[in-house]
N, C-alpha and C positions, 0 to 999 in steps of 0.2 A: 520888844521884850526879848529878854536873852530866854533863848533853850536852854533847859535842865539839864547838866550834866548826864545822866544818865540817859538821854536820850539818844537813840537809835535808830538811824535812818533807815527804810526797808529795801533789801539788795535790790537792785534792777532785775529782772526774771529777762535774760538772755536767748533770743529764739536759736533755735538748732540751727547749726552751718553745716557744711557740707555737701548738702543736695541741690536739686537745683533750685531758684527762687525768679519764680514770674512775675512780670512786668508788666501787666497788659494795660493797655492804652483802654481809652473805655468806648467813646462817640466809632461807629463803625466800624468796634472789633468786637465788645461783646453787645451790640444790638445793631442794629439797621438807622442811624440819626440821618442819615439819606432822606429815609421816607418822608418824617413829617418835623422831625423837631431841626435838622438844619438848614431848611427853609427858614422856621418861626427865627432861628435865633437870627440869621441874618437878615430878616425884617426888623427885627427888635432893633438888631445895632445898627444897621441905617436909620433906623428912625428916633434911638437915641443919639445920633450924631448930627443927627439935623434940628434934633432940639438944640441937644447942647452949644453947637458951635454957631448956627445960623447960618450953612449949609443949605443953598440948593439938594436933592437924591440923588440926581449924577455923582456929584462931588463927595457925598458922605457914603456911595458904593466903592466909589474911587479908591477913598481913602481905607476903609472897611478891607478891601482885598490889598492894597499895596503895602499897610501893616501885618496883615497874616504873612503877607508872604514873605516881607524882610525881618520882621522880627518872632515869628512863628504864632502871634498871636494878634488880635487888632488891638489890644486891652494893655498891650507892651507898647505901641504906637504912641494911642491917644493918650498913656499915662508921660511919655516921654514930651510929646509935644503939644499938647493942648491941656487946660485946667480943668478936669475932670475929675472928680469923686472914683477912683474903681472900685472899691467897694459897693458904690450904687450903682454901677457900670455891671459890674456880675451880676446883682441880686436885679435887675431889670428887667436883662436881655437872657437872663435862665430862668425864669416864672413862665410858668403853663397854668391854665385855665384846666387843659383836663388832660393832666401827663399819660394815665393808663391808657388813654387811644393813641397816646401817638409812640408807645413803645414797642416794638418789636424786636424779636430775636429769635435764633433758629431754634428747633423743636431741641427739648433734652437739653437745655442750658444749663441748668445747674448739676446735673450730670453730670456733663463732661468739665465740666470744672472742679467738680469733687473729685474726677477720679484720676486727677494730674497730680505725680508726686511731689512734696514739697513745698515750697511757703509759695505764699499767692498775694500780690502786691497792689495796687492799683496806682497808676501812672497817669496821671490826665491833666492836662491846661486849660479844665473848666475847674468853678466853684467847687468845693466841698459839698455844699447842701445842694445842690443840681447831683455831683455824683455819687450822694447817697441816696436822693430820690431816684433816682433811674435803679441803683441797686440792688432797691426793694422793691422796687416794680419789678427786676426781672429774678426775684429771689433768690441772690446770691450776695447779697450785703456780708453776711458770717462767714462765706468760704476766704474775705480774705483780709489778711492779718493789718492791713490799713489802708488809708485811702490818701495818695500823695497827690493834694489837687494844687490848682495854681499857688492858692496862699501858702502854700508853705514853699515856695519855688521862689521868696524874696529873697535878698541878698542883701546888707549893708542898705538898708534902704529902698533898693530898688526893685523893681516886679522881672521876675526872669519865668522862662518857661521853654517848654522841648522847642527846638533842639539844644539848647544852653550845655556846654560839656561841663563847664565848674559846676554848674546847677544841680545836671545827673550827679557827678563825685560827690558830689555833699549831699545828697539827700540818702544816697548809697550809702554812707559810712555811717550817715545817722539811722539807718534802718540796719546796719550790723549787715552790708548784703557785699562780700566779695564777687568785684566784676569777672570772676572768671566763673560764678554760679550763675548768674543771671541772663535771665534769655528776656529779651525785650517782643514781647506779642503787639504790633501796631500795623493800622494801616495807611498810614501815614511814608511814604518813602524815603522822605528826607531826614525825619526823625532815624529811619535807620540805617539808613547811609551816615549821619555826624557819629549815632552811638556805637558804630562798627569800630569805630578808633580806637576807642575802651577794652576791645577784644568780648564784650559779651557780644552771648548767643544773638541772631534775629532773626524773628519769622513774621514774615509779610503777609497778611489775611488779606484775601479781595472780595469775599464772599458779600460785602455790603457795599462794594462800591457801586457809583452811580454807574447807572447804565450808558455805553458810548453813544455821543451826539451822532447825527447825520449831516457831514459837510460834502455840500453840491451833490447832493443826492449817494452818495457812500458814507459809508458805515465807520468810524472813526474808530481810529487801534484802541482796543481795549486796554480799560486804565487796569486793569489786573493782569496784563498777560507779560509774558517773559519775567524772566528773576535775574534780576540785576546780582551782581558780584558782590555785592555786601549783604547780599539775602541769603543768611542760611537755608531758610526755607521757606515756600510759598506754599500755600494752602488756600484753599476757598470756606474750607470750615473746619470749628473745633475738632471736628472729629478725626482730621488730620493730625491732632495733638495726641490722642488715645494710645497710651504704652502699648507698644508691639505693634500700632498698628505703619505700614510702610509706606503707604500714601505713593505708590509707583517706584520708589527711589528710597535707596538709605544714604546718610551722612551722620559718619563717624562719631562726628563730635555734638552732635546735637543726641544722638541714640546713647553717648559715654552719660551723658546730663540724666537723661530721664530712666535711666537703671539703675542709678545709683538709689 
């Protein structure tokens, strides 16, 4: 049916630019997924990859870590080379039986996330509905202005996700977000080492990562220590984000971001 002439589409309501606009990753930077939930999911996805393919456990862990690690996701793998539903692939391997025990995160979360100036984005290559259950369990679902989970990270067809650069550019222009406002909050390394390219801000959390193994009886280098070259900043907690505060060290261009 034709629209009535006089009909009037209603403008787009354009968010404010200019200040800075966060990025934060969600599994291990605003909660602890260490503790209890990324154990479950990579139970889930070995054992939905043993269903699905008929896979020995060896081979569907194999496969499980050598997709994360080539294409930053296992869910980018198996949709590339095996015949898989991912849509049932997410909604599988993100179901908890009882989410509010296995979430944790540091004391004053939502705090310290209200009181960072500027829009507040969520960047994650899990489900939508996983990362808005985690965001109302740690009640901060409203501090921020959307949730960019894997499905919206398609392409032309196909599934992309961090560290993807065309992926970031276009999910960025469609959130109205200029990469020279953007600080990317992840604890993820590689994630921002690719996004350092782009010239946005990065701050590297370690505060939730796993504890170092013990190989031949020493104490393995900590997966949080040192700040590689593409790390604007390292932190072990939010509270290292907190305007004014100096966290041992200043840097210029991360202090220009959060006073404006």
């Amino acid at each position: 049916m034709l629209s009535s002439p006089i009909s009037r589409r209603r403008p787009r309501v354009r968010p404010r630019t200019g200040g800075p606009v966060w990025l934060f990753d969600l599994d291990n930077t605003l909660h602890h997924a260490s503790h209890a939930i990324f154990p479950a999911i990579n139970e889930a996805m070995t054992r939905y990859i043993v269903d699905s393919l008929g896979v020995e456990t060896a081979e569907a862990d194999r496969l499980r870590v050598r997709y994360t690690r080539r294409y930053g996701a296992t869910l980018l793998g198996l949709a590339r080379h095996h015949p898989i539903d991912p849509h049932d692939f997410l909604r599988v391997v993100h179901t908890f039986h009882d989410l509010p025990a296995m979430v944790r995160s540091e004391r004053g979360l939502a705090r310290l996330v209200a009181a960072l100036p500027g829009r507040k984005l969520i960047l994650t290559n899990a489900p939508e509905k996983y990362a808005r259950d985690v965001l109302r369990e740690l009640g901060i679902e409203r501090l921020f202005e959307r949730v960019i989970a894997i499905e919206d990270m398609r392409r032309h067809g196909s599934w992309h996700a961090k560290p993807d650069l065309p992926m970031l550019r276009r999910v960025l222009r469609e959130a109205r977000v200029p990469t020279e406002d953007a600080i990317l909050v992840e604890d993820t390394r590689s994630h921002l080492k690719h996004y350092k390219k782009l010239g946005i801000g990065t701050v590297w959390i370690v505060g939730h990562l796993p504890a170092p193994a013990r190989i031949e009886g020493k104490i393995a280098r900590l997966p949080g220590s040192g700040r590689p070259h593409y790390v604007d900043r390292r932190i072990r907690s939010l509270k290292s984000l907190r305007p004014g505060h100096e966290a041992g060290h200043r840097w210029s261009r991360f202090e220009s971001r959060t006073k404006r």
